[in-house]
Backbone bond lengths (Angstrom), bond angles and torsions (degrees), N, CA, C in turn:
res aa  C-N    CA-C-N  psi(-1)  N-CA   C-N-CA  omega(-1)  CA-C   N-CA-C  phi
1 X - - - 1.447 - - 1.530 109.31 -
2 X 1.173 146.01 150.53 0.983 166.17 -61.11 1.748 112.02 170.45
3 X 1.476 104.03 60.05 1.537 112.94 -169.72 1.670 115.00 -27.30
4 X 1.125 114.92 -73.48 1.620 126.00 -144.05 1.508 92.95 -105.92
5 X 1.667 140.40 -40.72 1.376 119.17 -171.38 1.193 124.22 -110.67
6 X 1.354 117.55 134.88 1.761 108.29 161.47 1.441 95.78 104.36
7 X 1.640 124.53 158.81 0.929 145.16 -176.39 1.538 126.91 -63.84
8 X 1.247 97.76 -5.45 1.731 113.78 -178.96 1.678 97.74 -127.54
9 X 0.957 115.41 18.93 1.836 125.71 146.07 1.243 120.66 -42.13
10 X 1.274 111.50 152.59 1.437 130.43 149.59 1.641 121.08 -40.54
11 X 1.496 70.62 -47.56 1.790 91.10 -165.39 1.440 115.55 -84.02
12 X 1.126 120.23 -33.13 1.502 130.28 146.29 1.440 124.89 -46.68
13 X 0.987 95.38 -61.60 1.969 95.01 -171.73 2.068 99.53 -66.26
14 X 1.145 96.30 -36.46 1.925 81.62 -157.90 1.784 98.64 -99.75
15 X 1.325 135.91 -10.76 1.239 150.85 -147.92 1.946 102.40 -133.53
16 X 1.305 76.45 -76.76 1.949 65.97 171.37 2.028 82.29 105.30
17 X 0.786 106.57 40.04 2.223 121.72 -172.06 1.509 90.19 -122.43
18 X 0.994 129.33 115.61 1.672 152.15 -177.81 1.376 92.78 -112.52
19 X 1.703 131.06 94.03 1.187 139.58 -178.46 1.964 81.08 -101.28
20 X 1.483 105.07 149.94 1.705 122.92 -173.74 1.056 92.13 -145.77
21 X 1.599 154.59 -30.82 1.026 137.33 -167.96 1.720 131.03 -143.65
22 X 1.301 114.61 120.67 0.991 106.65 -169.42 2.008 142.21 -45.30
23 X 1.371 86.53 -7.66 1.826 110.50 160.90 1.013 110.25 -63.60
24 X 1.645 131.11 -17.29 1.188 110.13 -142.48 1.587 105.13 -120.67
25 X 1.591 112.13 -14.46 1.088 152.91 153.34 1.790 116.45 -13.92
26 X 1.404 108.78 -81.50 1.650 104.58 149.88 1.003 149.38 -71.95
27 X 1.396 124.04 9.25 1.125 118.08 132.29 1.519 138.53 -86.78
28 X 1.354 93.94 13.88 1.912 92.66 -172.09 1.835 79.99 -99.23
29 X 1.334 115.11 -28.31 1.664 122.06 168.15 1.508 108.61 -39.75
30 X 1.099 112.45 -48.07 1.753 116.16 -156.30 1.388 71.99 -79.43
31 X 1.211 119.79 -72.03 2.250 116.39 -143.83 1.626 101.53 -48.89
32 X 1.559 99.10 -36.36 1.951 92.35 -176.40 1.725 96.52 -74.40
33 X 1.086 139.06 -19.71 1.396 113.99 -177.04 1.810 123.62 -89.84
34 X 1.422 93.09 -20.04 1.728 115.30 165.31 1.333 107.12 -62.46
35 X 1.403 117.09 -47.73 1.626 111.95 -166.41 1.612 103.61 -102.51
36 X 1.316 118.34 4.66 1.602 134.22 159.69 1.970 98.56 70.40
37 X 1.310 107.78 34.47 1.944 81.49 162.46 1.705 74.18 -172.05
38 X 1.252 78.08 151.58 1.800 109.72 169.03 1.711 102.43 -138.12
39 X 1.894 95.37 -168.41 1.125 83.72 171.77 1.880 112.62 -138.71
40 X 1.256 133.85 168.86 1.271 146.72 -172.63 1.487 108.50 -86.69
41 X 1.091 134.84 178.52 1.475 136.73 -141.70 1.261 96.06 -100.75
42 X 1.362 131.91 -10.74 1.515 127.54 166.00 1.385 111.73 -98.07
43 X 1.363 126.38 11.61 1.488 142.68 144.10 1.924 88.79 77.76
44 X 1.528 97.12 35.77 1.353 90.46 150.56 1.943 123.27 -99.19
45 X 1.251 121.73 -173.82 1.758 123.25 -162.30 1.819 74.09 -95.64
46 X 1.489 73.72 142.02 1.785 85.91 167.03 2.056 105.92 -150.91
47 X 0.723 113.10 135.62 1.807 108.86 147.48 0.613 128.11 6.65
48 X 1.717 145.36 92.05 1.566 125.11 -175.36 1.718 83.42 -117.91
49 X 1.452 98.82 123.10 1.695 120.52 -171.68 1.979 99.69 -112.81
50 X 1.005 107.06 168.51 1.817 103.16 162.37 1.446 100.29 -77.62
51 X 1.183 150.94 -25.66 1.417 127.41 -176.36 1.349 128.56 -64.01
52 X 2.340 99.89 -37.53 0.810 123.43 169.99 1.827 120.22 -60.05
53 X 0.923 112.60 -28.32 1.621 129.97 170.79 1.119 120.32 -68.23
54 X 1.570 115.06 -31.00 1.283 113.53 -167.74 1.513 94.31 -97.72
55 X 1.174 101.02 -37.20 2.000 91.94 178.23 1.291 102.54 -48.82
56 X 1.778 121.40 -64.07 1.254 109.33 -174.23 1.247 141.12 -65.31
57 X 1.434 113.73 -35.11 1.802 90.19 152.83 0.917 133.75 -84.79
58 X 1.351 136.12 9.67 1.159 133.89 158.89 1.683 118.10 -62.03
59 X 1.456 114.02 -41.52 1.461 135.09 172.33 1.137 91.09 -49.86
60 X 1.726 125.37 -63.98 1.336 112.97 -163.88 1.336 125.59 -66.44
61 X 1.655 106.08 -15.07 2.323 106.27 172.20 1.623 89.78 -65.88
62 X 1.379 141.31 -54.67 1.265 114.29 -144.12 1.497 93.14 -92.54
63 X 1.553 152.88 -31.26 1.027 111.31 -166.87 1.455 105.03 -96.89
64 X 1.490 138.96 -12.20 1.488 112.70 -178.19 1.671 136.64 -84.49
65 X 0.795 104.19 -166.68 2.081 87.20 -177.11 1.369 85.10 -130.04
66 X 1.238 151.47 2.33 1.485 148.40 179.95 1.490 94.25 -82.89
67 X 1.348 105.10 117.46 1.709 120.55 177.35 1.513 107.56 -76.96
68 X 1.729 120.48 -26.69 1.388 123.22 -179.63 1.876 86.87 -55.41
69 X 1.559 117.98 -70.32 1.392 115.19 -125.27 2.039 79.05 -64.27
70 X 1.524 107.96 -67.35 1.884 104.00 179.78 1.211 111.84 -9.83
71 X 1.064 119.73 -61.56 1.633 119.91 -159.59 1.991 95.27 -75.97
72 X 0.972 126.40 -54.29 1.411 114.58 169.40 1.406 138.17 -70.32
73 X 1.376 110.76 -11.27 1.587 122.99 140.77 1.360 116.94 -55.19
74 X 1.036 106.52 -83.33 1.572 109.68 156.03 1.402 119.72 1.22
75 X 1.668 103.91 -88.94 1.994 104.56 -168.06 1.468 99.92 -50.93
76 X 1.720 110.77 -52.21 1.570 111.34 -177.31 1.823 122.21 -56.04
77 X 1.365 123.68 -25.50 1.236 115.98 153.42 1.941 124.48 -71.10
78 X 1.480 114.46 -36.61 1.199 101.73 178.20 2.122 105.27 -79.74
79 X 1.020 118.11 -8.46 1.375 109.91 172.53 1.320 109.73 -71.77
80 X 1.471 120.91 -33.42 1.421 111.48 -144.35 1.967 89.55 -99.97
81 X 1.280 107.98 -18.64 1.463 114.25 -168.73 1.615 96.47 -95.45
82 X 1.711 127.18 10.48 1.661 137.32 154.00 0.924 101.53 -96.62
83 X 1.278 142.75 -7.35 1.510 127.11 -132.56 1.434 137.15 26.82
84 X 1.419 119.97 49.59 1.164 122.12 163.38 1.659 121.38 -55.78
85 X 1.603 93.78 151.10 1.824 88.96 -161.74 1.785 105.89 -78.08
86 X 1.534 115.25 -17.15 1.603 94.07 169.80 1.938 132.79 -64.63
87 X 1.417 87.62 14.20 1.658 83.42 170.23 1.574 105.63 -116.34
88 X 1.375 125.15 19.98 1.240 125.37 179.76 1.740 119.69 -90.11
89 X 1.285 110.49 136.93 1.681 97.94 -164.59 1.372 117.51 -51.84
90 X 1.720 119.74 -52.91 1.169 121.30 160.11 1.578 156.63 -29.83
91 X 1.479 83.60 -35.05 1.877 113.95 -172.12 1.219 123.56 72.39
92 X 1.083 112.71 27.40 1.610 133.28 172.39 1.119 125.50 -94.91
């Protein structure tokens, strides 16, 4: 199943979050790593760690063709691999 897009989402079924576009993708990345859990392909709650973040947007530079979401995978992988504080749970 199909975490973050489309009506048969993760994010749809348990959230009621109608993600349509692949731009929109890392940032639903950042909010699950601030509030520390997302969920796995059986749209159960899981751990959302920085490793787990970095796998996933990283997944998302190579498979999408949307240059918005690349380029914001991108800043959000080189922030989080400085440690910039917007990937911190708190926001501090």
């Amino acid at each position: 199943m199909n975490i973050y897009k489309g009506r048969g989402s993760c994010y749809y079924r348990r959230e009621g979050i109608l993600v349509t576009h692949d731009w929109q993708i890392p940032d639903v990345i950042v909010r699950d790593l601030r509030r520390g859990y997302t969920y796995d392909h059986e749209c159960n709650v899981i751990t959302m760690d920085d490793d787990l973040a970095k796998s996933r947007l990283a997944f998302l530079v190579r498979i999408t063709r949307d240059e918005l979401a690349k380029e914001k995978a991108r800043r959000y992988l080189r922030e989080l691999k400085e440690g910039e504080r917007v990937f911190t749970k708190n926001g501090s």
